[in-house]
C-alpha positions as CSV (number, residue, x, y, z in Angstrom):
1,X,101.2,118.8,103.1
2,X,98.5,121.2,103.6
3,X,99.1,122.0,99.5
4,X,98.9,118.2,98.6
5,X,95.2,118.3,100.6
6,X,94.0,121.4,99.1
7,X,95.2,119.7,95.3
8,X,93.2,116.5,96.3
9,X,90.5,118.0,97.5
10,X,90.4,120.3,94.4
11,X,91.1,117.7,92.2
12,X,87.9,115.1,93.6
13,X,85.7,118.5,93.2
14,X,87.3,118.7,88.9
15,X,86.3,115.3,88.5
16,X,82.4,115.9,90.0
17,X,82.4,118.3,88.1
18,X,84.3,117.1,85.0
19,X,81.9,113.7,85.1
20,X,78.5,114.3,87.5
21,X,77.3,111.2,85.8
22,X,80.1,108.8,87.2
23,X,80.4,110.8,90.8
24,X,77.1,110.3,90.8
25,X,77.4,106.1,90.3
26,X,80.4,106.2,93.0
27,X,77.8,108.4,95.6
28,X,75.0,105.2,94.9
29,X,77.3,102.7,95.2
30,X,78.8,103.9,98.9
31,X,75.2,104.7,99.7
32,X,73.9,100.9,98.6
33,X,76.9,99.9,100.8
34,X,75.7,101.4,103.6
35,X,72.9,100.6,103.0
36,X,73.2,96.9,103.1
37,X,75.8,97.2,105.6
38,X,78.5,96.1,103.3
39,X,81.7,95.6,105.4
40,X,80.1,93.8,108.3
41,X,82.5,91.1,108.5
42,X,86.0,93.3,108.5
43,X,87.5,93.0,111.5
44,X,86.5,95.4,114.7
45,X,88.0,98.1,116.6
46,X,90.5,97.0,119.6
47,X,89.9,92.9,117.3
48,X,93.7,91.7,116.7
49,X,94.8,92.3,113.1
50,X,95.6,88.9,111.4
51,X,99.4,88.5,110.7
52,X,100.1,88.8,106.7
53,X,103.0,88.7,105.1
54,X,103.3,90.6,101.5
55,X,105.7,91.5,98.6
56,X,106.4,94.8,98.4
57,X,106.7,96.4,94.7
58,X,110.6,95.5,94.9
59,X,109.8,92.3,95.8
60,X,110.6,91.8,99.5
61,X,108.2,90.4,101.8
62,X,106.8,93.1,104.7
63,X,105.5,91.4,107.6
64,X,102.7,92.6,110.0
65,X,104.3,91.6,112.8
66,X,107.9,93.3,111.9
67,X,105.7,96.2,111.0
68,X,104.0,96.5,114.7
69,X,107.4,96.5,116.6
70,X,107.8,99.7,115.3
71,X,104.4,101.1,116.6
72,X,101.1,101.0,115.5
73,X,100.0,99.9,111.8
74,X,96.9,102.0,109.1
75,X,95.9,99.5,106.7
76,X,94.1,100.9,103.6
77,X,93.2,98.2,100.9
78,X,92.6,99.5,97.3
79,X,91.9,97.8,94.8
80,X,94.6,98.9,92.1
81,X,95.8,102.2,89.8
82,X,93.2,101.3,87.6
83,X,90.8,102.7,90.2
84,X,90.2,106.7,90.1
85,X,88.9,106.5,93.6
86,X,91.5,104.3,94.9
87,X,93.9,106.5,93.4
88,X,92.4,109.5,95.0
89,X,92.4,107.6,97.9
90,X,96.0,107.1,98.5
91,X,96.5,110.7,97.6
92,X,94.0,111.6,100.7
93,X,96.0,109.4,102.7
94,X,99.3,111.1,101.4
95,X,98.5,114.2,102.3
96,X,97.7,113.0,105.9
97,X,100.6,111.1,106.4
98,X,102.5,113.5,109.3
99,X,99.2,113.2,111.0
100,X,99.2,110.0,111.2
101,X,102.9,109.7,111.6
102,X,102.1,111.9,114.7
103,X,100.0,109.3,116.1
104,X,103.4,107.0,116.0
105,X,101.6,105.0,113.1
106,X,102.6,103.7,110.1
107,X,100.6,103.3,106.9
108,X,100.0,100.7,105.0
109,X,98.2,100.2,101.7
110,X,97.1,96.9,100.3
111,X,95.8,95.9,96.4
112,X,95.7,92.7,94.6
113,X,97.5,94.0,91.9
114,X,101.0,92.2,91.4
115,X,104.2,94.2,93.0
116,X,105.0,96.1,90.1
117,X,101.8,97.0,88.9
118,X,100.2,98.5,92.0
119,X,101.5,101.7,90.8
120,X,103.4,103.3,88.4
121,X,107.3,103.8,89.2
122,X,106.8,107.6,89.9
123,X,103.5,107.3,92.0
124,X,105.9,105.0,94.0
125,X,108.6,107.5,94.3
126,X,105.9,109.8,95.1
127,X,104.4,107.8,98.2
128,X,105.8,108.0,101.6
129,X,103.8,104.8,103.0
130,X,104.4,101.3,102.1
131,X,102.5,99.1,98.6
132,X,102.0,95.5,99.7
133,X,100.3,92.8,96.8
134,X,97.8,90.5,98.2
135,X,97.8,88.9,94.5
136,X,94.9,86.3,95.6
137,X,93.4,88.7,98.2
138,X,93.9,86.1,101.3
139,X,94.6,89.2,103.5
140,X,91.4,90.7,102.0
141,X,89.6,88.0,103.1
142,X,90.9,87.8,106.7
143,X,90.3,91.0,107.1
144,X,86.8,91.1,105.8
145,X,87.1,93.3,103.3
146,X,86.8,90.8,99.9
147,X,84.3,88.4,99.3
C-alpha cells in the first residue's frame, strides 16, 4: 500500500507539473469553495446518514443499512472516470484502504454515472471498496453534496 501512496502522490505532483495551468484552475476552484463555504448543507459529524439504496456496477442494489451491520460506512462521492481528480481521488482512498479497514470501516464511493460506466472494467478489478450509481443524484442531494 505504502507503494500505491507514494505512485499517487507522485503521480498528482506529474500532472502539476505536466499541466500548472489546469492544477492551478482545480487550486481556485477548492479555494472559491472554501471560500463561499460550499458544502454547508452536507450532512454533520455524529448527524445520521440517510438510508440509500444503489446499483452496484453488476447491477445489484447495496443498501446503507445492510452496509452498517457490518460496522461503520466512508462515503466518498465523485463525480465520474471522466474526472482526473475524482480519479486521483479514489486512488488516494485506495491506497488507504487497510487504514481505514483498521478503523472497522468500510468504504464507499458514490458517482452519478450509470453502473457500468463508473469505471472501466480493470479500474473495477483494481478497487477493493464498493461503486454505487446514484444516476439522478437523489443520494447526492440528501447528503448535501449536489445542488
Amino acid at each position: 500500500m505504502k507503494k500505491l501512496k507514494e505512485l499517487t502522490d507522485a503521480k498528482i505532483e506529474s500532472g502539476r507539473q505536466a499541466n500548472p495551468e489546469f492544477m492551478n484552475g482545480v487550486d481556485a476552484i477548492i479555494k472559491q469553495a472554501k471560500e463561499f463555504q460550499q458544502g454547508e448543507d452536507a450532512i454533520k459529524i455524529a448527524q445520521k446518514a440517510p438510508n440509500f439504496k444503489l446499483p452496484n456496477p453488476e447491477g445489484k442494489l447495496i443498501s446503507l443499512d445492510i452496509l452498517l451491520e457490518k460496522g461503520p460506512v466512508v462515503i466518498t462521492f465523485y463525480r465520474g472516470n471522466w474526472c482526473p481528480y475524482c480519479n486521483l481521488q479514489l486512488r488516494a482512498l485506495q491506497a488507504r484502504l487497510d487504514e481505514i479497514h483498521a478503523l472497522g470501516a468500510t468504504l464507499v464511493a458514490i458517482s452519478p454515472q450509470v453502473p457500468d460506466g463508473s469505471l472501466t472494467e480493470d479500474e473495477i478489478s483494481n478497487m477493493d471498496f464498493t461503486v454505487l450509481s446514484d444516476q439522478d443524484a437523489k443520494v447526492a442531494l440528501q447528503y448535501g453534496v449536489a445542488l
